[in-house]
Every structure is written in C-alpha cells, then in structure tokens.
N, C-alpha and C positions, 0 to 999 in steps of 0.2 A: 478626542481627536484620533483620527483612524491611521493608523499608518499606510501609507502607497506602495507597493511591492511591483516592481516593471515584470513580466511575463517568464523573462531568464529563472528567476527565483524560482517562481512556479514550477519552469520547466524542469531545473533541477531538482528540486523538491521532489519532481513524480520519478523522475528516472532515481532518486533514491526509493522511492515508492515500492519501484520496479523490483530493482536490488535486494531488497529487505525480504520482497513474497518471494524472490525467486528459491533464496536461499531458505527461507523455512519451508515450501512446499519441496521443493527439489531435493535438501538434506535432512531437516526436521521432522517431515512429517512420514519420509523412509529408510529413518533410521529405526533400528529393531528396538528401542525403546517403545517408542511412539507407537509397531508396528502389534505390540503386543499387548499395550495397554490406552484400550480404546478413549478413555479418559483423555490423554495426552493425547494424542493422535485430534480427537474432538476439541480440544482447547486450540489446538496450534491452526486447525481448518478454521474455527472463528477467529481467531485473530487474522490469518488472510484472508476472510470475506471482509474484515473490516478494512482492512487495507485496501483493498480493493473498491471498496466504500468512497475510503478516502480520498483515490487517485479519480473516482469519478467527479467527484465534488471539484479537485485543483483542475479536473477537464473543463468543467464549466465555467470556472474561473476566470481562467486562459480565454474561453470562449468568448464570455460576455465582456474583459479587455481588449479582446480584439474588433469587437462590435461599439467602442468604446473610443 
C-alpha cells in the first residue's frame, strides 16, 4: 500500500532541495579544501548533480499531482 503525500510535502521537500545544493556549491565546493584537492571538489559536484536529479524528479511529481 503506497502512501499519499499532498503537494505541500513535495513542495517542501525541494525547497529543502534547494537549501542543501545552495550550501555545498556556494561553501563546499569554495572552500580551499575542495579548491585544492580536485577529488573533493569532484565528489561534492556529484552529489549536487544528483540533487539536482532529485528535485527534478519531486518537479514531476508535483506536476503529474496537479494533473491529477
């Protein structure tokens, strides 16, 4: 049995999304750690592509509940 989530959830869901890449692209990924050791710098870019993955996915979510 699937549980039913109303849109709000969703919505906040991404605007944590949002939150989460702002602060590892914005401080993580230039901070002089990251800046110097392309490893880290690389890891912390995939993990906000994948976030970004994510939030497209809860967009269509959103979408097809409101077609819904």
């Amino acid at each position: 049995m699937a549980i039913k989530l109303d849109d709000e959830q969703y919505k906040f869901f991404k605007d944590r999304l949002d939150a989460v890449s702002l602060v590892m692209e914005g401080i993580l990924q230039q901070h002089p750690v990251a800046k110097i050791n392309p490893d880290v710098k690389d890891n912390i870019s995939e993990a906000v592509d994948k976030l970004w993955i994510t939030k497209e996915l809860i967009n269509k979510k959103i979408q097809d509940n409101d077609k819904s």
